[in-house]
C-alpha positions in Angstrom: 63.5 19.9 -71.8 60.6 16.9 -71.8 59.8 15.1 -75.5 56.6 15.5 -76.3 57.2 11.0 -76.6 58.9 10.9 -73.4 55.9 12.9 -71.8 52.6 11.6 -73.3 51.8 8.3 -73.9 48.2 8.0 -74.8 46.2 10.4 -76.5 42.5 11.3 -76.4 41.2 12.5 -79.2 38.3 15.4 -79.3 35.5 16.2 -82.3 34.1 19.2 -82.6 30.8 17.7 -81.4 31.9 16.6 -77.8 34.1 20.1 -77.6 30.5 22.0 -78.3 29.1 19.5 -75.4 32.0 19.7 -72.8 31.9 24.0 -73.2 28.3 24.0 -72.8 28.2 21.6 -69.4 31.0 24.2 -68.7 28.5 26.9 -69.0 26.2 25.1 -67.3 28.4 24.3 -64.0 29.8 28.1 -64.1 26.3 29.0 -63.7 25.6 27.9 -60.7 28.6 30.0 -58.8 26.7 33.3 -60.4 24.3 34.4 -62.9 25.9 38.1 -63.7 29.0 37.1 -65.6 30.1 39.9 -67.2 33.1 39.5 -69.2 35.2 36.4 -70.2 39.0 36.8 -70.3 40.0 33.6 -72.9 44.0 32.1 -73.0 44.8 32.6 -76.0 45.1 30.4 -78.2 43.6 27.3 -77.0 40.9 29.0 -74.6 39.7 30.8 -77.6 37.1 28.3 -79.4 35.8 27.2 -75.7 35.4 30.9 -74.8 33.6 32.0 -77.5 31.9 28.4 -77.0 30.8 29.7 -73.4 30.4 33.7 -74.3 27.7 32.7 -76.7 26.0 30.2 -73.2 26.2 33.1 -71.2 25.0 35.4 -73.2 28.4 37.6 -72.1 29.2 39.7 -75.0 32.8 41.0 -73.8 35.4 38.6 -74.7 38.9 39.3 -74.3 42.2 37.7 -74.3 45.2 37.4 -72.6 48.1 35.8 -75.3 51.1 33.7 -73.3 53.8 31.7 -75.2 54.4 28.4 -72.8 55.3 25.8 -75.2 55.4 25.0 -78.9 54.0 21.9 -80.8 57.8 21.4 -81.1 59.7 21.3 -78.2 58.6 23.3 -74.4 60.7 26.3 -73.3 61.2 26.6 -69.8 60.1 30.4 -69.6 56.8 31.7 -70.4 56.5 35.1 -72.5 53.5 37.3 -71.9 52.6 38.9 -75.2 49.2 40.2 -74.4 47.6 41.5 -71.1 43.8 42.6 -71.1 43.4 46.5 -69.5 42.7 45.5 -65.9 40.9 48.9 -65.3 37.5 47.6 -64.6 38.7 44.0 -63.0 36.2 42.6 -60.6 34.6 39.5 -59.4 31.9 39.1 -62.5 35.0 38.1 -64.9 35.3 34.6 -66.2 39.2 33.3 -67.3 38.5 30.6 -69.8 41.1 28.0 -71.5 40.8 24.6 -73.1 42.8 22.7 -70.8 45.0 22.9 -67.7 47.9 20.6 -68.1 51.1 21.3 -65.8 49.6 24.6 -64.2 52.7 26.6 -65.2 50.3 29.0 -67.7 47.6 28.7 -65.2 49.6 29.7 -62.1 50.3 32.9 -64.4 47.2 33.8 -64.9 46.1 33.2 -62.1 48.5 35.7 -60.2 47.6 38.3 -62.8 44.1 37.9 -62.1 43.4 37.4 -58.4 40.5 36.2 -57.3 38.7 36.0 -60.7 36.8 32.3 -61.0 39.0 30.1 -64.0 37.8 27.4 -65.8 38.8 25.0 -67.9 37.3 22.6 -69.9 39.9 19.9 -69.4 42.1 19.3 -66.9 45.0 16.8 -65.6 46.1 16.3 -62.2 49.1 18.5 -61.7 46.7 21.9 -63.2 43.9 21.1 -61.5 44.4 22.3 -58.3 44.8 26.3 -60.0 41.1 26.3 -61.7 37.9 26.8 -59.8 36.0 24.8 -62.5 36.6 21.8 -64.9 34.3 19.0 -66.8 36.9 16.0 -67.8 39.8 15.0 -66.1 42.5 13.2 -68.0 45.7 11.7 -66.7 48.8 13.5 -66.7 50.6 11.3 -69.6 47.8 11.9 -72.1 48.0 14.2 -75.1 44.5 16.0 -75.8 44.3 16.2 -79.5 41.6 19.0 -80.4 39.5 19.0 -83.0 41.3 21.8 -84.7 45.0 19.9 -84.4 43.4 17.1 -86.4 40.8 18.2 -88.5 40.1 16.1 -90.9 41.8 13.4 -89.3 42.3 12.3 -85.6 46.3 12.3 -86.0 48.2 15.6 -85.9 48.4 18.3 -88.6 50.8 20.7 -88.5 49.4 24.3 -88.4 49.9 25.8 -92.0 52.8 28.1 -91.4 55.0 25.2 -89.8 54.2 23.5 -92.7 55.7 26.8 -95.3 58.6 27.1 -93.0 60.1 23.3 -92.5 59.3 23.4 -96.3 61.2 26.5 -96.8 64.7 25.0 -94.3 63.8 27.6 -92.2 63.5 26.4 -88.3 
């Protein structure tokens, strides 16, 4: 397992104003591959802000998710757990796979192979992801930490999510 210290060491912080700019030149590039977009399939969690972000761009009002477990705020597992697949009945070429970022490609290579052929973008991406997504805006380096706007809000350091805060307050792990 890799420390989150060991791993990263410089971060870029994002506000919500440059996340609302970087989704919408997102829009904007994913445009010119096609106009017809017709649904968006968002990671979940982090591609859910720039998919709704992009949805609202594209005037695409199907938005679904698919929901994998990679990593923790904590520590990094080494296995990834799928909790939530969208109904691939009516898969074609018009779908869009949104997330926030491509980072080690390990989520990305998943989703990728559950949805062949489908045109992924990200709105940040490092060096070792960014070979799996079709379309990015910024590239970061591989040893910076992306702080989003809703890790940090009001602040540009960390906060932990609410229910990590109950639990570790609570002794519970």
């Amino acid at each position: 397992m890799t420390n989150t210290a060991e791993r990263y060491h410089k971060t870029f912080s994002i506000s919500w104003e440059q996340l609302q700019n970087d989704c919408r030149a997102l829009a904007w590039k994913i445009l010119s591959f096609r106009r017809n977009w017709c649904k968006i399939i968002a990671i979940a969690r982090g591609g859910l802000i720039p998919a709704a972000i992009v949805a609202r761009e594209l005037n695409i009002s199907v938005v679904d998710t698919v929901c994998i477990s990679s990593y923790t705020l904590r520590n990094r597992n080494d296995g990834l757990d799928i909790l939530k697949r969208p109904d691939l009945a009516d898969m074609n070429d018009s779908w869009l796979i949104i997330d926030d970022l491509v980072d080690t490609g390990r989520t990305a290579k998943t989703v990728r192979q559950m949805f062949p052929g489908i045109h992924f973008a990200a709105v940040y991406a490092k060096p070792e992801g960014r070979p799996i997504v079709n379309t990015f805006i910024t590239e970061v380096s591989q040893d910076t930490w992306i702080l989003f706007p809703w890790d940090s809000f009001p602040t540009t350091s960390f906060i932990a999510p609410i229910a990590d805060t109950l639990e570790e307050a609570a002794g519970q792990p």
